[in-house]
N, C-alpha and C positions, 0 to 999 in steps of 0.2 A: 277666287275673289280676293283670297291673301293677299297676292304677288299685286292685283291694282290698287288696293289701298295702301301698300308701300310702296309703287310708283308716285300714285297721286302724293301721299306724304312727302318723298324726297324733292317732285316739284314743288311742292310748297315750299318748305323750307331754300330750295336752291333761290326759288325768284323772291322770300321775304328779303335773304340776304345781301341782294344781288340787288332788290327797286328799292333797299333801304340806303343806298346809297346816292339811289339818283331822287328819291324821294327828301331830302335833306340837303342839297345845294352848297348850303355852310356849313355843312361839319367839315373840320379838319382834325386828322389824328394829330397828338403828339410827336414833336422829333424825335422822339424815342422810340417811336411804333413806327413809324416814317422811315427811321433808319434804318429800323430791324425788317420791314419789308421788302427792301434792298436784299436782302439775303436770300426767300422764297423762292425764286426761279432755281437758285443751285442746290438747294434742301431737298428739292420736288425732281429736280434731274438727278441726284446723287440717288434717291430713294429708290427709283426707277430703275436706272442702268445698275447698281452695287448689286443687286439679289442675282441681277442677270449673269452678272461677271465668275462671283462666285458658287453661286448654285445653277449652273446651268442646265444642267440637266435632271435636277429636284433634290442631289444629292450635292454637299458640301466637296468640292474640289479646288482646294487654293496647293495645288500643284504644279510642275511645269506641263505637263501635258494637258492643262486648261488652254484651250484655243484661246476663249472669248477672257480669260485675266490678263492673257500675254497683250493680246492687241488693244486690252482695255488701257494697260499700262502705256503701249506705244502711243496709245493716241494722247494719252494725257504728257506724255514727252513733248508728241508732235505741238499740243496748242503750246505747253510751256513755251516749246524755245520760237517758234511762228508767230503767235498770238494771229492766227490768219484762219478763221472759221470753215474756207471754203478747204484749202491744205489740210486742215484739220481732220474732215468728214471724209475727205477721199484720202488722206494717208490713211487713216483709220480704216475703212473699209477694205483697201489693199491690204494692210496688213493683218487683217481676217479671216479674208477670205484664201489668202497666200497662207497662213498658221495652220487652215484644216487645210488645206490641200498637202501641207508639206507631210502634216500629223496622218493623212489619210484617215481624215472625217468630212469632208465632205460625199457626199451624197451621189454619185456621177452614175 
């Protein structure tokens, strides 16, 4: 009965959050909040992919024989110098899955 009244909680709180915006029409944040909003998508992506990069497999690896650091680096070269999304996701990927095959970690 625990685990449903911390379901039911966290929907509350997600849709107060969430209808308090569309409940309020005219509020506007400040430029300041505004601007710093602009940043979340890569706060929230950096959060995500960095633990994976380096802790791949639950232990701390910032080595060269890190498949997933090397190809993390490659990709962030690839958007560098492309700035082209689609090159991005598929250099990236290639270079992955190419690092364990070379490393002899993938899985076959």
């Amino acid at each position: 009965m625990q685990t449903w009244w911390l379901i039911i909680g966290m929907l509350a709180i997600t849709f107060a959050i969430r209808y308090g915006l569309f409940a309020f029409p005219g509020l506007r944040f400040p430029p300041l909040v505004r601007q710093a909003l602009h940043y979340v998508p890569s706060a929230v992506l950096t959060a995500i992919v960095v633990p994976g990069m380096l802790l791949p497999q639950g232990v701390w690896a910032f080595n060269a024989e890190n498949a997933y650091l090397l190809a993390g680096l490659l990709t962030i070269l690839i958007a560098a110098l492309s700035r082209h999304l689609l090159l991005t996701i598929g250099g990236g990927l290639l270079a992955f899955f190419l690092l364990r095959w070379a490393m002899g970690q993938l899985p076959l």
